[in-house]
C-alpha positions as CSV (number, residue, x, y, z in Angstrom):
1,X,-16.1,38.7,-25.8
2,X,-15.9,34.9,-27.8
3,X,-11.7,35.8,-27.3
4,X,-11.8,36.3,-23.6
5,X,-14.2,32.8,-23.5
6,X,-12.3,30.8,-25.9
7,X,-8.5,32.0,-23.8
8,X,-10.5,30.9,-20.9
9,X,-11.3,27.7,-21.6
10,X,-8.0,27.1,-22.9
11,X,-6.2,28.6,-20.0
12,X,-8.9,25.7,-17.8
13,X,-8.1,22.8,-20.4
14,X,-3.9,23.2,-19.8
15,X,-5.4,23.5,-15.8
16,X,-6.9,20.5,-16.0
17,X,-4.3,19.1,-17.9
18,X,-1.8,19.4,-15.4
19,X,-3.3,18.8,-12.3
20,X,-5.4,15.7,-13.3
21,X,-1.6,13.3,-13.7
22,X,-0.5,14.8,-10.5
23,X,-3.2,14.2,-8.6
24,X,-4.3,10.3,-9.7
25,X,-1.1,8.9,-7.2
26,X,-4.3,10.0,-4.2
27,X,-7.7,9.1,-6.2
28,X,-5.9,5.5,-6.6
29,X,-6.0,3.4,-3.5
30,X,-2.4,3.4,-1.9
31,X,-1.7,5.3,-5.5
32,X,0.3,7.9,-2.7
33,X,3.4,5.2,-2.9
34,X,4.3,5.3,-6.3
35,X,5.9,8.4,-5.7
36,X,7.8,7.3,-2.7
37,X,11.4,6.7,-3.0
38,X,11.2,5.7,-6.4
39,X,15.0,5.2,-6.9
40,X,14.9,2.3,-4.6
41,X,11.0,0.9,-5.6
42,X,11.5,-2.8,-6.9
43,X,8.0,-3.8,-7.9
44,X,5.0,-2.4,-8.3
45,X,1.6,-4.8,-8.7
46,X,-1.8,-3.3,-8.8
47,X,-4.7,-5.0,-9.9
48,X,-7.8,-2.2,-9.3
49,X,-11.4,-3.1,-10.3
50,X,-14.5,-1.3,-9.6
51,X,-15.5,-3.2,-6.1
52,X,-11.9,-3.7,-4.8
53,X,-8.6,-4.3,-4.8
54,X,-5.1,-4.3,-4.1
55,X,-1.3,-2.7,-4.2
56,X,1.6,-4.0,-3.6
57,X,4.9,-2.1,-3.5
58,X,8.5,-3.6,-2.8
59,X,11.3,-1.6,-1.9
60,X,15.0,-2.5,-1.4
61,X,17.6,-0.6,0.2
62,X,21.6,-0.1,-1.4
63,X,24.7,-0.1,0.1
64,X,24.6,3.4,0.8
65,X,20.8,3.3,2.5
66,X,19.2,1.5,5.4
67,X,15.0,2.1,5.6
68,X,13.9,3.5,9.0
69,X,10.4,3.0,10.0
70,X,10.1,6.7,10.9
71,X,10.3,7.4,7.3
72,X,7.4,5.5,5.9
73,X,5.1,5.8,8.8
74,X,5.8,10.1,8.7
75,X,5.5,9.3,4.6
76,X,2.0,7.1,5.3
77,X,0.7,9.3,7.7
78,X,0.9,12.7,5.2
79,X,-1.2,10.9,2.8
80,X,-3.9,9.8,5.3
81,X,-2.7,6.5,6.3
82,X,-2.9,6.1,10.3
83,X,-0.3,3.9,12.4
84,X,-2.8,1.4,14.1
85,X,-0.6,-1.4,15.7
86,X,2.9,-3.0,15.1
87,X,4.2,-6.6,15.7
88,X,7.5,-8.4,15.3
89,X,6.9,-11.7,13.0
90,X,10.4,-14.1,13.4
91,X,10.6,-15.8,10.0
92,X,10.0,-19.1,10.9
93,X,6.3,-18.3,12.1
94,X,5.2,-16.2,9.2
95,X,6.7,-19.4,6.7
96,X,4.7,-21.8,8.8
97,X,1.3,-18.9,8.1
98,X,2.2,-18.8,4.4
99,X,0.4,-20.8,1.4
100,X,1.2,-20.7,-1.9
101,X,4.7,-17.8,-0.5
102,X,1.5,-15.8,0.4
103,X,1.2,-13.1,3.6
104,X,-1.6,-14.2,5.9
105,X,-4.0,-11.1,5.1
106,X,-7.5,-10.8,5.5
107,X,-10.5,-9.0,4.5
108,X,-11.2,-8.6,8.2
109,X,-7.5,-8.6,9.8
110,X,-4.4,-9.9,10.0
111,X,-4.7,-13.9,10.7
112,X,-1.9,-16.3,12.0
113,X,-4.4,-19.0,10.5
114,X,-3.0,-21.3,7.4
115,X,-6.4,-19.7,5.9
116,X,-5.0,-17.1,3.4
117,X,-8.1,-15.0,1.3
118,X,-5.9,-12.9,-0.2
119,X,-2.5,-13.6,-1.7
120,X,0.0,-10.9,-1.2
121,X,3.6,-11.9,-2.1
122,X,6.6,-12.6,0.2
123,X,9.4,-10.4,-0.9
124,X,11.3,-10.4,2.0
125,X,12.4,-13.3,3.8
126,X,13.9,-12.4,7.0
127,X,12.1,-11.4,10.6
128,X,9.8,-8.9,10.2
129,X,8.0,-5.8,11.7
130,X,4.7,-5.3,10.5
131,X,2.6,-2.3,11.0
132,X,-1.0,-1.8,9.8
133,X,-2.6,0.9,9.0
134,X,-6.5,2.5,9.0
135,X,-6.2,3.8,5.2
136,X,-10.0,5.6,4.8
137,X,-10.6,2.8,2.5
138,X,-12.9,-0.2,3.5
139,X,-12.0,-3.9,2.7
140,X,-15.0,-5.7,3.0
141,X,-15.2,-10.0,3.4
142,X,-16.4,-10.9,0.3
143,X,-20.0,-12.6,0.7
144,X,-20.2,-11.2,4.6
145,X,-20.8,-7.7,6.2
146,X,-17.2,-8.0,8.0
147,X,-15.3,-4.9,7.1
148,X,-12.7,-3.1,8.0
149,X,-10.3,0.4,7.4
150,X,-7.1,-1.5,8.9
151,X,-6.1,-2.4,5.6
152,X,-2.9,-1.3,5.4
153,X,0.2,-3.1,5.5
154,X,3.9,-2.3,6.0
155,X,6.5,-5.2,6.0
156,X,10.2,-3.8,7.3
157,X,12.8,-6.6,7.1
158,X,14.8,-7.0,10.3
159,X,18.3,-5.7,8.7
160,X,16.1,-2.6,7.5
161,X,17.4,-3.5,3.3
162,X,13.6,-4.6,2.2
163,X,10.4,-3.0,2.9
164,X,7.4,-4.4,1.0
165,X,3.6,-2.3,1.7
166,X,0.6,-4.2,1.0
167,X,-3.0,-2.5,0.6
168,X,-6.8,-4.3,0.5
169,X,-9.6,-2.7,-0.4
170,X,-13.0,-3.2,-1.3
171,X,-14.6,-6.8,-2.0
C-alpha cells in the first residue's frame, strides 16, 4: 500500500512539475505573448507587482516576413484578449502626444492629451494602427475608482516590419 502512495505522489510531483512552466505564460498578465513568434520578439519588459502592472513586447519583421494584423488579433483573441476598437495614428500626431518618447496610455483610456500616467516606450516610429483590447484584467486610476478592461494595446507600424503590444493592469 505505502508503494502505490509513494509512486503516486511521485507520478503527481513530475505532473505538477510539468504543467506548472507551461502554464505561467496565462497566470502572468499578457504572459500569453512570450510565446508568440519568438524568432522575431525584440524586447521583452515586464515589471509585475502585486497591485499592477505592465508588459511590453516589441516585435520586428525580416526580409522574408511582413506582420499582418489578422495574425495577432486571431493570436490575442485565443488567449482571451477581445478586439475593442482600432485607429490610424500618422506619426506626426502621436510625436506631438508623446513625453519623455512615451505612448499616451491611461489608466482609464487611450488620451491624445500631453498628460502621459504611464510610460510605455516608442519602438516604432512610423504611422501607426493601434488596436485595444478588453484583456479580463482591470487597470484601475491610481488614487480614483476609474477602471477599466480595455487595457490592451497593439501598435502595427504602417509598412507592417514592427509591431510593439503594450498591456496595463492593476493600480
Amino acid at each position: 500500500m505505502d508503494t502505490i502512495n509513494i509512486s503516486v505522489k511521485i507520478i503527481l510531483f513530475i505532473a505538477i512539475y510539468w504543467i506548472t512552466p507551461s502554464s505561467c505564460h496565462k497566470a502572468s498578465p499578457a504572459g500569453f505573448w512570450l510565446g508568440f513568434r519568438k524568432d522575431l520578439m525584440v524586447k521583452s519588459i515586464s515589471d509585475q507587482r502585486p497591485y499592477g502592472g505592465k508588459r511590453e513586447i516589441f516585435w520586428k519583421a525580416n526580409r522574408d516576413h511582413k506582420f499582418s494584423s489578422q495574425e495577432f488579433i486571431a493570436f490575442a483573441t485565443k488567449n482571451g484578449w477581445h478586439l475593442m476598437d482600432s485607429l490610424f495614428i500618422p506619426f506626426r500626431s502621436l510625436k506631438k502626444w508623446t513625453n519623455n518618447n512615451t505612448f499616451p496610455f491611461t489608466y482609464s483610456q487611450f488620451s491624445d492629451s500631453t498628460v502621459v500616467e504611464v510610460g510605455f516606450p516608442i519602438w516604432i516610429e512610423t504611422d501607426v494602427e493601434l488596436y485595444r483590447f478588453n484583456t479580463g484584467w482591470i487597470a484601475i486610476e491610481p488614487g480614483n475608482t476609474k477602471d477599466t478592461k480595455k487595457n490592451g494595446y497593439l501598435v502595427l507600424s504602417s509598412d507592417r516590419s514592427a509591431v510593439a503590444v503594450y498591456h496595463l493592469w492593476g493600480e
